[in-house]
C-alpha positions as CSV (number, residue, x, y, z in Angstrom):
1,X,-8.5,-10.2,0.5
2,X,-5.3,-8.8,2.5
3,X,-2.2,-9.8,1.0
4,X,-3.0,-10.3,-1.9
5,X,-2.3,-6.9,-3.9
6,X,1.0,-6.6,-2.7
7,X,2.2,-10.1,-3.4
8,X,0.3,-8.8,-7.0
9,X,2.6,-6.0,-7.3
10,X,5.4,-8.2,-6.3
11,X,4.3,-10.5,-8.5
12,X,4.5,-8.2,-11.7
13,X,7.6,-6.7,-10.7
14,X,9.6,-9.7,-10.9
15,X,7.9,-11.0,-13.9
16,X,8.9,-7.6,-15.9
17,X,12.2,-8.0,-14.8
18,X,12.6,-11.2,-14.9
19,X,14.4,-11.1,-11.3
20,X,13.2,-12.3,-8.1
21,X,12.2,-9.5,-5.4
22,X,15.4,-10.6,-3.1
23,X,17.6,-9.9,-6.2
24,X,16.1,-6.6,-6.6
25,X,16.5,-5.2,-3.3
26,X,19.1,-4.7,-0.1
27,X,16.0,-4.5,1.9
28,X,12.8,-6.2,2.0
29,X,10.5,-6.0,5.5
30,X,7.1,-5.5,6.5
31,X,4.4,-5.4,9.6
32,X,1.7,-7.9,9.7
33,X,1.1,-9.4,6.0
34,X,3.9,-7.5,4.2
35,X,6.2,-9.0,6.9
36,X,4.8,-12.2,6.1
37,X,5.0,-11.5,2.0
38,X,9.0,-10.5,2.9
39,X,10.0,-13.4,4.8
40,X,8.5,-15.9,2.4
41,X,10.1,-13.9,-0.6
42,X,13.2,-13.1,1.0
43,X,13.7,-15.8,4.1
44,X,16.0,-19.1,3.6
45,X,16.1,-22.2,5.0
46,X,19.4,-23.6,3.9
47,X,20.8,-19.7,3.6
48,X,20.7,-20.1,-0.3
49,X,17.3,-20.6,-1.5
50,X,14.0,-18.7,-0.7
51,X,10.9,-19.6,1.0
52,X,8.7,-19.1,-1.8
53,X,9.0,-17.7,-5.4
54,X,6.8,-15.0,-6.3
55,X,3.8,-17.2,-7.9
56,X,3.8,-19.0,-5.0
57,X,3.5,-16.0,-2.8
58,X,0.5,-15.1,-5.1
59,X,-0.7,-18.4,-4.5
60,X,-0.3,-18.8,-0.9
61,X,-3.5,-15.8,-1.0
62,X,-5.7,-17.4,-3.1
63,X,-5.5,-20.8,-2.0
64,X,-5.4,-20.4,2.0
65,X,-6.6,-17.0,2.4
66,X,-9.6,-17.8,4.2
67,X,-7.6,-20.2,6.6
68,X,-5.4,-17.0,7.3
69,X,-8.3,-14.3,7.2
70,X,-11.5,-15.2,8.9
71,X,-14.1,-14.4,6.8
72,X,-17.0,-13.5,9.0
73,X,-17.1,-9.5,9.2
74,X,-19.2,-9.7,11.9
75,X,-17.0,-12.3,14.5
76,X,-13.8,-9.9,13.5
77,X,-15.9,-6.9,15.0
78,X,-17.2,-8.7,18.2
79,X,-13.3,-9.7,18.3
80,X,-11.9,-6.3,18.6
81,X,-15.0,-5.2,20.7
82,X,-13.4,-7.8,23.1
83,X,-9.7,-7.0,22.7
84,X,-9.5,-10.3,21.3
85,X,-7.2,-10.8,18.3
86,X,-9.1,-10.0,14.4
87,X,-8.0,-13.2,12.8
88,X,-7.8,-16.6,14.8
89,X,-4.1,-17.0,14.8
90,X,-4.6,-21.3,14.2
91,X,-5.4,-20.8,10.5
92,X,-1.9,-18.3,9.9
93,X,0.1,-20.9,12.5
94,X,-0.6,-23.8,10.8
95,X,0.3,-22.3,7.5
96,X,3.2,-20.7,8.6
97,X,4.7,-24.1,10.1
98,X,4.1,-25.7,7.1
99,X,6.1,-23.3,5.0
100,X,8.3,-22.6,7.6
């Protein structure tokens, strides 16, 4: 599933040093998924706190990854066939609003 090896590797990183990834780095950005990975890691909403720790980053894939990704190969392909979009952006939306 997309997403979730990086948010892995983020993952580990801050669990070897003990650190969360906003306290590692100056930067943290990304297109697509890893942008989504950064803002949850990095973003605030009171200008203090982050979004999301790194387990919950982690978590985020397993639990809702199919409401983000859709999982039929074959409607993705006929999608970009199309021009349409991959993913049905609902799923990613409604997860996003609810975090954000």
């Amino acid at each position: 599933m997309k997403g979730i090896i990086p948010a892995a590797m983020m993952n580990f990183l801050c669990e070897y040093n003990k650190k969360e990834i906003w306290q590692m780095f100056d930067c943290i950005g990304g297109s697509s998924i890893g942008g989504i990975i950064a803002l949850g890691s990095a973003g605030t909403l009171d200008g203090i706190h982050p979004v999301a720790d790194h387990h919950e980053i982690v978590k985020i894939f397993e639990e809702h990854g199919n409401q983000i990704f859709n999982s039929n190969k074959y409607l993705g392909m006929w999608n970009n066939i199309m021009d349409k979009a991959k993913y049905d952006p609902n799923g990613l939306e409604t997860l996003l609003s609810n975090y954000f």
